[in-house]
C-alpha positions, 0 to 999 in steps of 0.5 A: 500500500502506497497511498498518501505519505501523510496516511499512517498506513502508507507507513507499515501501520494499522489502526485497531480498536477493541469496544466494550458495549454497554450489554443486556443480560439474554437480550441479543438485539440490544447488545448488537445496537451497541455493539454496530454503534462503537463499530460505528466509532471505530470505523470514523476513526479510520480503525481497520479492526474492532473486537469486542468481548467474549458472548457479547451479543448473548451476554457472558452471565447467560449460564443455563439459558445457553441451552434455550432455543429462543436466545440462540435463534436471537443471536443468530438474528442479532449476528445477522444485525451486525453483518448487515451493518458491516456492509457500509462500514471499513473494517473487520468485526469480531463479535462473540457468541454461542453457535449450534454446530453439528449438534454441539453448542460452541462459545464463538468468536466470529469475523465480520467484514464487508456484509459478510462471515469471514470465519467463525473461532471457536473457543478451546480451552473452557474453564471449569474452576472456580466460578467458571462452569463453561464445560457445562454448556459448551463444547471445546473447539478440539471437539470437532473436526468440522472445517467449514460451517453454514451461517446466515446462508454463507459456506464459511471457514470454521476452526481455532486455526484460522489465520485472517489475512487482509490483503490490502493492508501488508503484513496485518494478519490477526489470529482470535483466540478467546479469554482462557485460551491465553490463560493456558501455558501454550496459547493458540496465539503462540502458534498462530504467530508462528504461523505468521499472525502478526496481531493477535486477538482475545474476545473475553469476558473476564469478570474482576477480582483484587489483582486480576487487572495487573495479572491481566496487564502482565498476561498480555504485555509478555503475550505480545512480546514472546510472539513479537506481536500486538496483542487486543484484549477485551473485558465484558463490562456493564450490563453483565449479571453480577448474581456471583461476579463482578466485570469491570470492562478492561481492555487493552491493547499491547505491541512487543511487550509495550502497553498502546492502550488501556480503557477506563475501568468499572466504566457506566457506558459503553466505550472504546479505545484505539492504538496505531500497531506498528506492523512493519516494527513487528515484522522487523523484530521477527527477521531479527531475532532469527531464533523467531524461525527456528521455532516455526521449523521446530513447531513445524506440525503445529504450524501447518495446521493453521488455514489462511482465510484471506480478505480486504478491508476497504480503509482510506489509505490516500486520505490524511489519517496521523497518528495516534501514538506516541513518538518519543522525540528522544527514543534513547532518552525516556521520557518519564523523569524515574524512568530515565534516572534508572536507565541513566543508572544502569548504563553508567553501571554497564559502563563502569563495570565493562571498565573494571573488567578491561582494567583487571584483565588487562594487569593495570591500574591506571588509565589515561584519558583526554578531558576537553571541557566538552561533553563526552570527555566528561563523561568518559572522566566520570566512568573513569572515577566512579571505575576507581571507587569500585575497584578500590584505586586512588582515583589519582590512578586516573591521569587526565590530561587537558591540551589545549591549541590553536582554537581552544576556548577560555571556556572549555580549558576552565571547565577541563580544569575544574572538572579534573579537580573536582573528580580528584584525579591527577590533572596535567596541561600540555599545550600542543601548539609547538608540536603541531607547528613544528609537524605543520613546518615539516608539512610546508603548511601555509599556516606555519608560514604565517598564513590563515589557512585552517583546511582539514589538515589544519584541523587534523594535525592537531587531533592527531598530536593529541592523541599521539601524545595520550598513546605514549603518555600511556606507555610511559605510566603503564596505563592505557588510553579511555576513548571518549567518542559516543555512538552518534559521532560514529553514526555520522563519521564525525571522528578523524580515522585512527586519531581523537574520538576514534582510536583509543585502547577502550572506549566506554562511550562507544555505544552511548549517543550523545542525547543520552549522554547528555542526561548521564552527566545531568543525573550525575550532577543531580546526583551530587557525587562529585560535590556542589562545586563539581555539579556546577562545572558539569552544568556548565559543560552541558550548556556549552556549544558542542564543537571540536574546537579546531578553527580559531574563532573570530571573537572572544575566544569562541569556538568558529566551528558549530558541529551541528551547524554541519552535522545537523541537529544531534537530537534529529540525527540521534532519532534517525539512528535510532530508527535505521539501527534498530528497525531498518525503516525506509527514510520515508517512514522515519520522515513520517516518524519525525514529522509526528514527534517533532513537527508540534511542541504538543505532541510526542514523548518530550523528556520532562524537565525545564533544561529540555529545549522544546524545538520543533522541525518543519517537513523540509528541516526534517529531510534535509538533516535525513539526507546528511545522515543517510549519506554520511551513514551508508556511505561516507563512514563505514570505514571508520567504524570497521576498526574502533576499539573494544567498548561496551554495548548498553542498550538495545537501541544498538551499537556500530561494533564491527563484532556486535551489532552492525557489519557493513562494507565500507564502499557501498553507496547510499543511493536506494534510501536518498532515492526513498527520501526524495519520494517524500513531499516537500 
């Protein structure tokens, strides 16, 4: 489906609802009214699918009325309600109730679209503990080798392995089970993702006890995550009897373990929610975890017993429909403030640990580190110190040098200094402005005769006296050198090959993007660890110009050179990496992605807090920093990142390691996505 770049299903996704109708006690007609009403709903709000609960057109609570001629004749009348209904509405249906089959009576999920049946579910797994009794009335699914059906005068597919395929909208196949059936160990859901449902569906009664809600949360969210897929739960709600149970009407909507959407609980009146499910995220996640196919060819009979019925839903894909969910404008940044303490928590400890490790493996007790005055030399230092305490060492053994040149700033070199006294470790200066004349003199550089002249090797002259001067340092003392340079730098190639950001013995930062850095050195400053007086300078740091600080300014002593004025936006560039590394998303879908999160202050996942600048990105911002990514990404870069050290990998977001997450050849070319990003509008 190509459709309207600005249509959510032009984009991998798919709108699903699940309603809870207000319902009547044995009253089928009624409990269909309220049901075609939320479709209605649903459908105006561009849903693809809607499911509702479990025996909703009887009602759950009917016990030994089940067994009474005039309700099921009702239902079928009620049914028959529903599908005329359907014929004007854009979406698949699935409604439950009971149905007389080859003289036995089944509890039934059945799918509705386009003024007909698609296919009738019956249910499995029947409990017959506790409050329930259902084997009492009905039959299981097992219990019949019945594959096909007549209802309402149509010939229709009958069985628990039945896999619905809608054929205009790729990649969304859904699969119904019902209420039990995931209760068991291994639910029919677990084979039909197998089979290749990408959603998967639960009409469900589920009355409410103390606890069952979070019980019901945990269910479904690791459902939907073991089968890498969305999973859509419903609750029967008012209106049911409440001679010896109570319902309160949850229903919830889960993508990979995340929760999309829950509904109001113990609600009066009918109601409904919505979620866009991401399916190419879904489908992305199943060719990545490989282990996902070796289960299908270990289920293989299993598998093969699932029947695809296929279908079209006739949604309005070239009409403008956004979505709905939200984006977090920084995806390696949690949004909420606890959260994002305990990821900053956990990486810092992932970094310091690898640290401990590489020092006691390697016999030595002491590193040597650059420290800029800028971000992520700061926080490589503080790893560096926090690494000491926890082995016992003198943080003394930490050998920090600053070295300033030709366009260091007052600014950075004070912050170096301060921050080096405020860690405590052993602080040294060395002005590498005579060595990198007397190597631009033997160059016959313009600049060693007096000229202006700051090209490339200029710039690189010095980054590499610098780090020549870390590696000997390091021989010297018996340490070894700490690389500071974060994942977004590698991302976008802005690292000199074999000097500065990239070459060093080990870099802790290596997998880290520098938005999330950012609030590493935030949290440590909060924290207070290094005192009131260290947690100014790390402020101080944090609202300093990133720039390499290579190109003597024109005024004051400030940097001439802005990274981001030739990089592009870090917390842009850190959404786009986020998207190509961990999903592999055409550049037209991550636009659209973009465009959602960043193209109104209102909308998306912003981090909370006050130091947050709240920035918005129009469409042409949005492709023209795309395009410097993707060049520099897929083929200006892939050379340096075949050889960096050994660093820690600490999200699931990925990291560049040639050993680890990404392999790539370093001469391919980036045509295929820029030519995927010129199909987006301006």
């Amino acid at each position: 489906m190509k459709g309207n770049f600005f249509n959510l299903y032009a984009h991998g996704f798919a709108r699903v609802s699940v309603g809870v109708p207000r319902c009547k006690v044995a009253d089928p007609l009624f409990n269909a009214q309220q049901t075609i009403a939320l479709a209605r709903q649903a459908a105006d709000a561009g849903a693809a699918l809607v499911a509702f609960p479990e025996l909703g057109l009887s009602a759950y609570t009917c016990d030994d009325l089940f067994h009474q001629r005039a309700l099921l004749d009702g239902c079928l009348q009620a049914l028959q309600q529903v599908v005329d209904a359907s014929a004007t509405l854009p979406l698949a249906m699935i409604v439950g109730l009971p149905l007389r089959v080859e003289h036995q009576l089944f509890n039934c999920a059945v799918v509705v679209a386009e003024g007909r049946v698609r296919g009738v579910v019956p249910k499995t797994y029947l409990p017959n503990y506790g409050e329930f009794y259902e084997a009492r009335q009905f039959s299981s699914g097992d219990c019949t080798n019945v594959q096909r059906i007549t209802l309402l005068g149509q010939e229709v597919d009958f069985g628990a392995s039945l896999l619905f395929d809608v054929k205009n909208i790729p990649l969304l196949r859904f699969h119904v089970e019902i209420c039990e059936d995931v209760w068991v160990p291994i639910p029919p859901s677990s084979f039909a993702a197998l089979a290749g449902a990408t959603v998967l569906v639960n009409l469900s009664a589920s009355n409410i006890v103390i606890g069952k809600s979070g019980y019901r949360h945990q269910l479904v969210s690791q459902q939907s995550a073991r089968c890498l897929a969305a999973y859509l739960y419903s609750s029967a709600g008012m209106g049911e009897s409440t001679t010896d149970m109570a319902w309160d009407g949850q229903s919830l909507i889960c993508e990979n373990g995340e929760l999309l959407a829950e509904s109001e609980r113990f609600a009066d009146e009918s109601h409904l929610i919505h979620a866009d499910i991401d399916l190419e995220r879904l489908s992305s996640q199943r060719m990545h975890q490989t282990t996902f196919g070796q289960s299908v060819r270990r289920h293989a009979d299993e598998v093969a017993r699932f029947r695809t019925v296929s279908m079209e839903i006739p949604v309005d894909a070239d009409g403008r429909l956004p979505l709905q969910r939200k984006v977090a404008r920084f995806p390696y940044v949690p949004a909420d403030a606890r959260n994002r303490d305990a990821r900053c928590e956990e990486v810092y400890n992932i970094q310091v640990q690898a640290l401990m490790q590489r020092l006691a493996s390697s016999g030595l007790k002491k590193v040597v580190i650059g420290v800029s005055g800028g971000l992520d030399s700061t926080h490589a230092l503080l790893v560096c110190a926090k690494t000491m305490d926890r082995l016992g060492l003198p943080r003394a053994n930490i050998l920090a040098y600053t070295m300033p040149g030709f366009a260091t700033s007052e600014r950075t070199l004070l912050q170096a200094r301060q921050l080096m006294e405020a860690v405590g470790c052993t602080a040294q200066e060395i002005d590498i402005r005579p060595s990198c004349m007397a190597m631009l003199k033997d160059l016959g550089h313009p600049y060693a005769s007096g000229e202006e002249v700051y090209d490339i090797t200029f710039e690189n002259v010095q980054a590499g006296e610098r780090t020549n001067h870390l590696f000997r340092l390091a021989n010297h003392n018996q340490a070894f050198v700490i690389g500071t340079g974060d994942l977004s730098e590698l991302a976008l190639g802005w690292c000199t090959y074999g000097v500065g950001d990239h070459m060093s013995h080990y870099n802790v930062n290596a997998s880290v993007p520098k938005t999330l850095i950012s609030h590493l050195v935030r949290w440590v400053a909060e924290k207070g660890e290094i005192g009131a007086d260290g947690a100014d300078v790390l402020l101080r740091v944090l609202d300093t110009d990133i720039s390499p600080e290579l190109v003597p300014g024109k005024s004051n002593g400030a940097p001439e050179q802005k990274t981001e004025m030739v990089i592009g936006p870090y917390e842009l560039q850190d959404f786009n990496l986020y998207h190509v590394l961990r999903f592999g998303f055409a550049p037209s879908k991550i636009a659209f992605l973009a465009l959602h999160a960043w193209g109104d202050r209102e909308k998306g996942a912003w981090p909370e807090g006050e130091h947050v600048a709240r920035r918005q990105y129009e469409l042409a911002d949005i492709k023209k920093n795309l395009a410097i990514f993707l060049d520099r990404f897929f083929r200006q870069s892939q050379f340096k990142r075949s050889c960096i050290p050994n660093g820690p990998k600490v999200g699931s977001g990925g990291s560049l390691s040639p050993r680890g997450d990404w392999r790539a050849p370093s001469d391919s070319e980036s045509k295929v996505w820029l030519a995927d990003l010129a199909n987006v509008p301006d």
